[in-house]
mmCIF file of the C-alpha atoms, coordinates in Angstrom:
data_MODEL
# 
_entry.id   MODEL 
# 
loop_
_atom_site.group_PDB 
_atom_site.id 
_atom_site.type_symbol 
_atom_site.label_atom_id 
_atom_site.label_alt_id 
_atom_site.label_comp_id 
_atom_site.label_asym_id 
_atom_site.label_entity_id 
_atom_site.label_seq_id 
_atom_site.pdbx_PDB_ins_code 
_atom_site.Cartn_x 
_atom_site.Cartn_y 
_atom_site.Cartn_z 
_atom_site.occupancy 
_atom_site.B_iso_or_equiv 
_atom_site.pdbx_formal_charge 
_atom_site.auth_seq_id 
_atom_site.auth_comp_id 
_atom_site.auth_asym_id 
_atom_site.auth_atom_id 
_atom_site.pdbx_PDB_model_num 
ATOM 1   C CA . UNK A 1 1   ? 133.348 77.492 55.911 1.00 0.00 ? 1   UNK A CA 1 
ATOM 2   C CA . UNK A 1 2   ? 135.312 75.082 53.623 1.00 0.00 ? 2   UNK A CA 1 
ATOM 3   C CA . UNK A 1 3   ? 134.318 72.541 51.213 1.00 0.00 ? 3   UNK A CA 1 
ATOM 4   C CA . UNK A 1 4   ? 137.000 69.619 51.156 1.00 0.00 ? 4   UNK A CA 1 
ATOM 5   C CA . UNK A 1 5   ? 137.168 67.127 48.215 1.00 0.00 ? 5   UNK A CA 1 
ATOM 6   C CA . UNK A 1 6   ? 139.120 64.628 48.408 1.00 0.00 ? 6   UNK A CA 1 
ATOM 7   C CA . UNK A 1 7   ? 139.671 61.396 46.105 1.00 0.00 ? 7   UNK A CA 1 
ATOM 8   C CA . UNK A 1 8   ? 141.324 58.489 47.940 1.00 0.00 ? 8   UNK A CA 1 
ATOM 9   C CA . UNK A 1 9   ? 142.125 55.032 47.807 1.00 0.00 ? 9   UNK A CA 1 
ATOM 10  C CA . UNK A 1 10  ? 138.965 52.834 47.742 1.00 0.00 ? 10  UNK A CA 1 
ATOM 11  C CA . UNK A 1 11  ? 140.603 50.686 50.307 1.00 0.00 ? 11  UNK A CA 1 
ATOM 12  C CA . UNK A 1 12  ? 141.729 53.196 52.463 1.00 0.00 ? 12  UNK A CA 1 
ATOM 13  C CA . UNK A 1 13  ? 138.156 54.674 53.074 1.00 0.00 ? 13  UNK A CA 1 
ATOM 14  C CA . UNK A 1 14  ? 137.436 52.987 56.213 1.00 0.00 ? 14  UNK A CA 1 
ATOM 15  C CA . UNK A 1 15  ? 140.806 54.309 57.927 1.00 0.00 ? 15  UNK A CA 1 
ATOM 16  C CA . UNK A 1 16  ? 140.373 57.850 56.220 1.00 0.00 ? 16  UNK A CA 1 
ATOM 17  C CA . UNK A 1 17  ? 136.135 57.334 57.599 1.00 0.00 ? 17  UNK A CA 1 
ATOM 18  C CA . UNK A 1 18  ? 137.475 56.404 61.510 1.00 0.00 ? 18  UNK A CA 1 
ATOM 19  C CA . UNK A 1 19  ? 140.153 59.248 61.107 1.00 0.00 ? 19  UNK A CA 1 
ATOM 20  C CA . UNK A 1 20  ? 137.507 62.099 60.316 1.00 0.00 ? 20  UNK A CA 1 
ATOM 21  C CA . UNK A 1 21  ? 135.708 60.882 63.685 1.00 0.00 ? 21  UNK A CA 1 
ATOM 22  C CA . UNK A 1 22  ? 137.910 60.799 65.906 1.00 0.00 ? 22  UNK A CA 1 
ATOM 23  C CA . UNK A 1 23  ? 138.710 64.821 64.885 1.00 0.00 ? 23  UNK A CA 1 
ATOM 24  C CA . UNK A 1 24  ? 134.767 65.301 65.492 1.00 0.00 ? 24  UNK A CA 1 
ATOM 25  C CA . UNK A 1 25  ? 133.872 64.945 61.548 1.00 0.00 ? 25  UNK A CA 1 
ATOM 26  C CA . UNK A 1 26  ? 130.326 63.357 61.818 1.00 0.00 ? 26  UNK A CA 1 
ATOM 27  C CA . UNK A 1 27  ? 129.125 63.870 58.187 1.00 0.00 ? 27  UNK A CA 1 
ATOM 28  C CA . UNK A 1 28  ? 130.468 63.796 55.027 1.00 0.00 ? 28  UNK A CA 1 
ATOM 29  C CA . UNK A 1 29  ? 129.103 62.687 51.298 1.00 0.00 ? 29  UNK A CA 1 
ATOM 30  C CA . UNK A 1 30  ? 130.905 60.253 49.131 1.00 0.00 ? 30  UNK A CA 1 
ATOM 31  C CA . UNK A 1 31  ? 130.382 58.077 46.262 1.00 0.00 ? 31  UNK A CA 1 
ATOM 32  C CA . UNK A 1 32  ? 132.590 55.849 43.858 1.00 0.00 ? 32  UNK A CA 1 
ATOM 33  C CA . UNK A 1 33  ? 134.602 57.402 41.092 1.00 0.00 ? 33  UNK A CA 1 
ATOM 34  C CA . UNK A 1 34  ? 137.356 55.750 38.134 1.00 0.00 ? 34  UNK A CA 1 
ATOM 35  C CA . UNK A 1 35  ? 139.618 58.435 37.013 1.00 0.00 ? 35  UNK A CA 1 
ATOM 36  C CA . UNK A 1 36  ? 143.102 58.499 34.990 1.00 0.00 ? 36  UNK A CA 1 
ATOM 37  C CA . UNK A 1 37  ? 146.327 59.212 36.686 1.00 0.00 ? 37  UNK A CA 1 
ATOM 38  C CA . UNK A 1 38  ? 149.893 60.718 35.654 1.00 0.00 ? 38  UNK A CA 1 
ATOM 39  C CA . UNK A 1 39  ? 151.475 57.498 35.711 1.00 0.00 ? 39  UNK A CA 1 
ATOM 40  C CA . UNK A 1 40  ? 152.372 55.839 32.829 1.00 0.00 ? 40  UNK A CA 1 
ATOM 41  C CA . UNK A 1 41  ? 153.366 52.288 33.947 1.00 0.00 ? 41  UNK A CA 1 
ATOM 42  C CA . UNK A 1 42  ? 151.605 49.581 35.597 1.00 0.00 ? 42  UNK A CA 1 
ATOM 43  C CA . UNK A 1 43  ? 152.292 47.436 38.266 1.00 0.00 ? 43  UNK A CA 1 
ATOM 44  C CA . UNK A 1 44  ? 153.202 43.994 37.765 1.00 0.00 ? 44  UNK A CA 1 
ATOM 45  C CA . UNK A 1 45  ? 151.361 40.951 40.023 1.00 0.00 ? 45  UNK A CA 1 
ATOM 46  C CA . UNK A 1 46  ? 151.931 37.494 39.748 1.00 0.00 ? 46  UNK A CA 1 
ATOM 47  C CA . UNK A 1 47  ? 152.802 38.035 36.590 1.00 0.00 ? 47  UNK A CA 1 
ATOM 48  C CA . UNK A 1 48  ? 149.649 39.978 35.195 1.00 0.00 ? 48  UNK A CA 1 
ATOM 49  C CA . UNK A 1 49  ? 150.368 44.024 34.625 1.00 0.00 ? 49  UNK A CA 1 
ATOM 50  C CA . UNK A 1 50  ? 148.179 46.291 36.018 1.00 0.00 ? 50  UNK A CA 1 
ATOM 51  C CA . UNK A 1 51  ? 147.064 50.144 35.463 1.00 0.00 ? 51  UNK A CA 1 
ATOM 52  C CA . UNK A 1 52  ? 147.217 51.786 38.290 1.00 0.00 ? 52  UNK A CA 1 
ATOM 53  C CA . UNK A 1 53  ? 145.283 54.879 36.967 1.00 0.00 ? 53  UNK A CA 1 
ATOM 54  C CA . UNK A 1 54  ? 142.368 52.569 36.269 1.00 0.00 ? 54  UNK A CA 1 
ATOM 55  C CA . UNK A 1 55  ? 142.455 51.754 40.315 1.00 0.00 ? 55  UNK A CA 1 
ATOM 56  C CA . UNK A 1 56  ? 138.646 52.305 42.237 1.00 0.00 ? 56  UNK A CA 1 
ATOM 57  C CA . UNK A 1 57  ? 138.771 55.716 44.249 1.00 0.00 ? 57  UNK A CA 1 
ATOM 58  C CA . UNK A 1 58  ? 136.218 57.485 46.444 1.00 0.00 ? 58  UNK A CA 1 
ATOM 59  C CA . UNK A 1 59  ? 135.408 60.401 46.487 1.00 0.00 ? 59  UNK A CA 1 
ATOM 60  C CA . UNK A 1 60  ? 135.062 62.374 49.706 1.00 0.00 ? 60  UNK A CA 1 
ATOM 61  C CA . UNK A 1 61  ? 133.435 65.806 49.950 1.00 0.00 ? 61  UNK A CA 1 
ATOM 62  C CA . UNK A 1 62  ? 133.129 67.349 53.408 1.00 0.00 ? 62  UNK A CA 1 
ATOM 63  C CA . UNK A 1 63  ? 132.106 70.865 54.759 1.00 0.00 ? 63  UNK A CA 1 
ATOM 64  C CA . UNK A 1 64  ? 133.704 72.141 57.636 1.00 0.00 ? 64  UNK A CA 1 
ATOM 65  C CA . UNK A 1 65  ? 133.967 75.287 59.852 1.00 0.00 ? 65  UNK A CA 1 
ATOM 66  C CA . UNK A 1 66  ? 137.116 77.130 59.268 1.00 0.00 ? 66  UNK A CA 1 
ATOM 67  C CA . UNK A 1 67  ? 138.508 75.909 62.556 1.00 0.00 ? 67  UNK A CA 1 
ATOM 68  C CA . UNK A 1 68  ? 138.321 72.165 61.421 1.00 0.00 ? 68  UNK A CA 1 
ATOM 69  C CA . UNK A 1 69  ? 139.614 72.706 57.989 1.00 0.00 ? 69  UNK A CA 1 
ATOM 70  C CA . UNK A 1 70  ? 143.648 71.784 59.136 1.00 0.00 ? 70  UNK A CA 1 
ATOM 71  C CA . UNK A 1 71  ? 142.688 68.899 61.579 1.00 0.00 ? 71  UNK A CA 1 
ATOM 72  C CA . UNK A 1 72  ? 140.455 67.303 58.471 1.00 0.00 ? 72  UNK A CA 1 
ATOM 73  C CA . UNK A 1 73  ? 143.112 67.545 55.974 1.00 0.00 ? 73  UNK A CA 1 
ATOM 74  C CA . UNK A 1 74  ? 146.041 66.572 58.063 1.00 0.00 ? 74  UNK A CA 1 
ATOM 75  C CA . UNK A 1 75  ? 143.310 63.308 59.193 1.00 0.00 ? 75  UNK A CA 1 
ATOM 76  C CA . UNK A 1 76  ? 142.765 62.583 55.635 1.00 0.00 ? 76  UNK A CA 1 
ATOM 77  C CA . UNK A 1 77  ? 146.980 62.777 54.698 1.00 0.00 ? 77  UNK A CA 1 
ATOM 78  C CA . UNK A 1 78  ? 147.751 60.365 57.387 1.00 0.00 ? 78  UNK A CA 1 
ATOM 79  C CA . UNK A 1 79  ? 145.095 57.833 57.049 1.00 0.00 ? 79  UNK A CA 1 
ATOM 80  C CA . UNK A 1 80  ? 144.963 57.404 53.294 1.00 0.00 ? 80  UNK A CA 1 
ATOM 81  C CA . UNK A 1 81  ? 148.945 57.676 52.297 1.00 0.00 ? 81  UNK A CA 1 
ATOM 82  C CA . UNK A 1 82  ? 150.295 54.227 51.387 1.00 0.00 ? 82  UNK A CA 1 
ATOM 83  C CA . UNK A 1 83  ? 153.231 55.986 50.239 1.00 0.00 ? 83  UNK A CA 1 
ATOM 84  C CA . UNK A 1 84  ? 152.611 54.596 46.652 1.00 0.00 ? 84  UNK A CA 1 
ATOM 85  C CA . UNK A 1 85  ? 151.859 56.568 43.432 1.00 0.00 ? 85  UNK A CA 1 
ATOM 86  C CA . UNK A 1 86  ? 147.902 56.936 43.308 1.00 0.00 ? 86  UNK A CA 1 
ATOM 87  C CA . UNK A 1 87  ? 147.325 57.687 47.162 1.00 0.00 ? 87  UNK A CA 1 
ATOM 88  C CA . UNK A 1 88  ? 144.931 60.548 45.443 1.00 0.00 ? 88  UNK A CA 1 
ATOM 89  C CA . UNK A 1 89  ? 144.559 64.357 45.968 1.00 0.00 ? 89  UNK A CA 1 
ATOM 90  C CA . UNK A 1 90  ? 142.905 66.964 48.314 1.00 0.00 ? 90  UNK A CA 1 
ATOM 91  C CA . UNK A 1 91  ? 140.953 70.037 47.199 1.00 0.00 ? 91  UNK A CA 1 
ATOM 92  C CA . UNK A 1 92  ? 139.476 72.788 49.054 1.00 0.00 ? 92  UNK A CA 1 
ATOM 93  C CA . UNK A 1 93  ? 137.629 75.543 48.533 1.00 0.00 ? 93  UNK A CA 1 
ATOM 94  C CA . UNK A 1 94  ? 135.577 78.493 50.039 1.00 0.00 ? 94  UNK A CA 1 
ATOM 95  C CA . UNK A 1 95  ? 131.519 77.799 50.804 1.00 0.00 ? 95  UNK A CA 1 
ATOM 96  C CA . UNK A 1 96  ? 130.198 81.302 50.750 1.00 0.00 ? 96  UNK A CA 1 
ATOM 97  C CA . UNK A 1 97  ? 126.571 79.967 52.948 1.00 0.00 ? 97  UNK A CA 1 
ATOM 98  C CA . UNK A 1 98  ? 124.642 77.010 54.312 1.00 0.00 ? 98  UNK A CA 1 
ATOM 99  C CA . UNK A 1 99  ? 121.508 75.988 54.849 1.00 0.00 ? 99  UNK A CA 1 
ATOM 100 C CA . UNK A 1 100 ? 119.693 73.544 57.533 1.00 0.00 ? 100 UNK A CA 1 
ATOM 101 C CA . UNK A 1 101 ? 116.689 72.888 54.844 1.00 0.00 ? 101 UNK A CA 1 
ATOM 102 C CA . UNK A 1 102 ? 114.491 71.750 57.752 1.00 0.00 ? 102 UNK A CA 1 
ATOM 103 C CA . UNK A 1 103 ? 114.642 74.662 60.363 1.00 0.00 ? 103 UNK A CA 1 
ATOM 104 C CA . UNK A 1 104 ? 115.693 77.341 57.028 1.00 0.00 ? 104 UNK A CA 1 
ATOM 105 C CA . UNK A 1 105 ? 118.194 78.436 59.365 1.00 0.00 ? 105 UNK A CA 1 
ATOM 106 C CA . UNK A 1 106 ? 121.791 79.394 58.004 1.00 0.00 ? 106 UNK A CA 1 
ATOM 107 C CA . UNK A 1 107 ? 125.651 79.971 58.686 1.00 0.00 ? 107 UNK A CA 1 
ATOM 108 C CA . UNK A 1 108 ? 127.936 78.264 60.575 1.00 0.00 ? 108 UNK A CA 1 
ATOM 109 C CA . UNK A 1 109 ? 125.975 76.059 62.863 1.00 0.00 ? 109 UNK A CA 1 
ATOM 110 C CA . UNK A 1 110 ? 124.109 74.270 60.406 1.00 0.00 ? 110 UNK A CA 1 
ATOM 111 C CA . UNK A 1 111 ? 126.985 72.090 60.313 1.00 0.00 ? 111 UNK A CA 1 
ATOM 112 C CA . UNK A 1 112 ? 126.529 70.949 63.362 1.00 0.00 ? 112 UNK A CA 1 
# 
C-alpha cells in the first residue's frame, strides 16, 4: 500500500476531487494548509503585488493499493497543473498495514 500526500492549489481541489473518482479513488482526507514557497517574487494584479508563497493550498492525503498508486498520481498531475509556479508537490510513501477499526480486520482490502 501507498500513502500519497499531496499539496495543491486550493482552487484546483474540485478538478483534482472529480479526477481521483473517475480512477475509482472514493476516499481520501484533506484539510487546509498556508505554507512558503521557493519563489521570491510576487505577482502583480491590478496594480497590487502579491506573494504567491502565501497562496491557500490543500492538502490531500490518500492511501491506495499498489496497483492504483500511478493512475492517482498521474490524476492528481493533470488536474491540478496550471502550469504556473506554486501548482504544489506530490509525496509518497510506503504504509507498512491497515486497519478496518470496525470489523479489526487488516491488509489490503480495508481500503475498499
Amino acid at each position: 500500500m501507498k500513502k500519497i500526500e499531496a499539496i495543491i492549489r486550493k482552487s484546483r481541489f474540485t478538478l483534482v476531487k472529480d479526477a481521483l473518482q473517475e480512477v475509482g479513488v472514493n476516499f481520501f482526507s484533506y484539510w487546509d494548509v498556508t505554507g512558503i514557497g521557493n519563489e521570491k517574487e510576487g505577482h502583480v494584479y491590478r496594480g497590487i503585488s502579491y506573494s504567491t508563497s502565501d497562496i491557500q493550498r490543500r492538502h490531500l492525503s490518500i492511501v491506495v493499493n499498489d496497483g492504483f498508486e500511478e493512475a492517482t498520481i498521474q490524476a492528481i498531475l493533470k488536474s491540478a497543473a496550471t502550469g504556473n509556479v506554486g501548482d504544489g508537490k506530490i509525496f509518497v510513501s510506503n504504509i507498512e498495514e491497515s486497519y478496518r477499526i470496525r470489523t479489526g480486520e487488516k491488509g489490503g482490502d480495508t481500503l475498499n
